[in-house]
VEXDREN-2710 file (C-alpha; in Angstrom, 1 decimal):
% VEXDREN-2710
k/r/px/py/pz
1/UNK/38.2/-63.4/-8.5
2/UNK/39.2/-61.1/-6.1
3/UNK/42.0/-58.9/-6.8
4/UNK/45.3/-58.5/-4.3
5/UNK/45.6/-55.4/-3.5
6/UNK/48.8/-53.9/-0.8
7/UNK/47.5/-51.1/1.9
8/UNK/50.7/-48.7/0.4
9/UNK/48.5/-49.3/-3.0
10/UNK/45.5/-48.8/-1.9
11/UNK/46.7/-45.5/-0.3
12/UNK/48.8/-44.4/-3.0
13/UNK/46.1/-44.8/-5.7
14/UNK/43.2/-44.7/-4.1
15/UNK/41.7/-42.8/-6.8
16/UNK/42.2/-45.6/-9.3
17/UNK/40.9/-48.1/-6.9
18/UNK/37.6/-46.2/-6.5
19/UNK/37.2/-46.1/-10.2
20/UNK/37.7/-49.6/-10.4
21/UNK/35.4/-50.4/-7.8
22/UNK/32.5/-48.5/-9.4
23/UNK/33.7/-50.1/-12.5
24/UNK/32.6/-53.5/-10.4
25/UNK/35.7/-55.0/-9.3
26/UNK/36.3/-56.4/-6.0
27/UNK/39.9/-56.3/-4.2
28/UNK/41.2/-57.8/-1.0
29/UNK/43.6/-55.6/0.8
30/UNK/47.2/-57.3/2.5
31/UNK/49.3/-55.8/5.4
32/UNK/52.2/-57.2/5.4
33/UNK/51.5/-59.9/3.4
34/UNK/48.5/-61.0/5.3
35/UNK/44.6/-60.5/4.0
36/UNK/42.7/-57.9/6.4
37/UNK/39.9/-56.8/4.4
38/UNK/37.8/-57.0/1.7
39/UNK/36.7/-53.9/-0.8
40/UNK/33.3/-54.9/-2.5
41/UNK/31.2/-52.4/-4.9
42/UNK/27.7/-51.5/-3.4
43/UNK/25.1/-53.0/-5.3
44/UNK/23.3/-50.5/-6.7
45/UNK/19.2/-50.3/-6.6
46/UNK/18.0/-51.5/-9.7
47/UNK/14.6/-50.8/-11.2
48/UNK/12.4/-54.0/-12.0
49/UNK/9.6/-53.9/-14.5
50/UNK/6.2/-54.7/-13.5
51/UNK/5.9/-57.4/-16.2
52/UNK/9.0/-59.0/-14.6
53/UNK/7.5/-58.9/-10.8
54/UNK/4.4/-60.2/-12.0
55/UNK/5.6/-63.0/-13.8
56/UNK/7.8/-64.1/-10.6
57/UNK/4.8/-63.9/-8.0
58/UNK/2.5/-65.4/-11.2
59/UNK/2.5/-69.0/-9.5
60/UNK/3.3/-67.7/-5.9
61/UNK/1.4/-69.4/-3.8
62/UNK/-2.2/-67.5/-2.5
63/UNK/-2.2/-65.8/0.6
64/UNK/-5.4/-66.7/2.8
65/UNK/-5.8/-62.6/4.2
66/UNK/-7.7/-64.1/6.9
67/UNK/-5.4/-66.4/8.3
68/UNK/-2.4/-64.0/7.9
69/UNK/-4.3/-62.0/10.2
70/UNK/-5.1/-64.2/13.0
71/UNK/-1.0/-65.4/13.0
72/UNK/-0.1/-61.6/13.3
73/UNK/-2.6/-61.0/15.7
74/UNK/-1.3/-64.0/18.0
75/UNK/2.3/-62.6/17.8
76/UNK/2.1/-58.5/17.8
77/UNK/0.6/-56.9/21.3
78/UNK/-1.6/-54.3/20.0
79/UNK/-3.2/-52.7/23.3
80/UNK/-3.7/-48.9/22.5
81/UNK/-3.8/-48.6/26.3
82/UNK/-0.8/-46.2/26.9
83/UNK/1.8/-47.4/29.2
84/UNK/2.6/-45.0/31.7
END
């Protein structure tokens, strides 16, 4: 849940909001008693093992190289002519 949060807070401690945003919490900022934004941590890259993409694209479907080509082909121009 998102937590209410006034625009005079959010200026007067904006320091403690920051924390709690890195912390991972979200607010929602009133003016006037009226919602006109939304504060949401950034997700943050996360490293994946390679056990763990393997075993998602383990019963991926195959991908038919050949065919991929010919659909790419039909859609990209690729005339190395230059234009101008």
């Amino acid at each position: 849940m998102l937590r209410e949060i006034t625009q005079r807070e959010l200026r007067n401690d904006s320091g403690g909001v920051m924390r709690a945003l890195d912390a991972g919490e979200s607010f929602v900022v009133t003016r006037n008693g009226v919602a006109v934004g939304e504060l949401t941590p950034l997700r943050r890259h996360r490293m994946v093992s390679k056990d763990a993409v393997l075993s998602v694209f383990a019963h991926a479907a195959p991908i038919d190289f050949e065919r991929f080509r010919r659909d790419v082909d039909a859609l990209a121009h690729q005339d190395p002519t230059p234009r101008g």
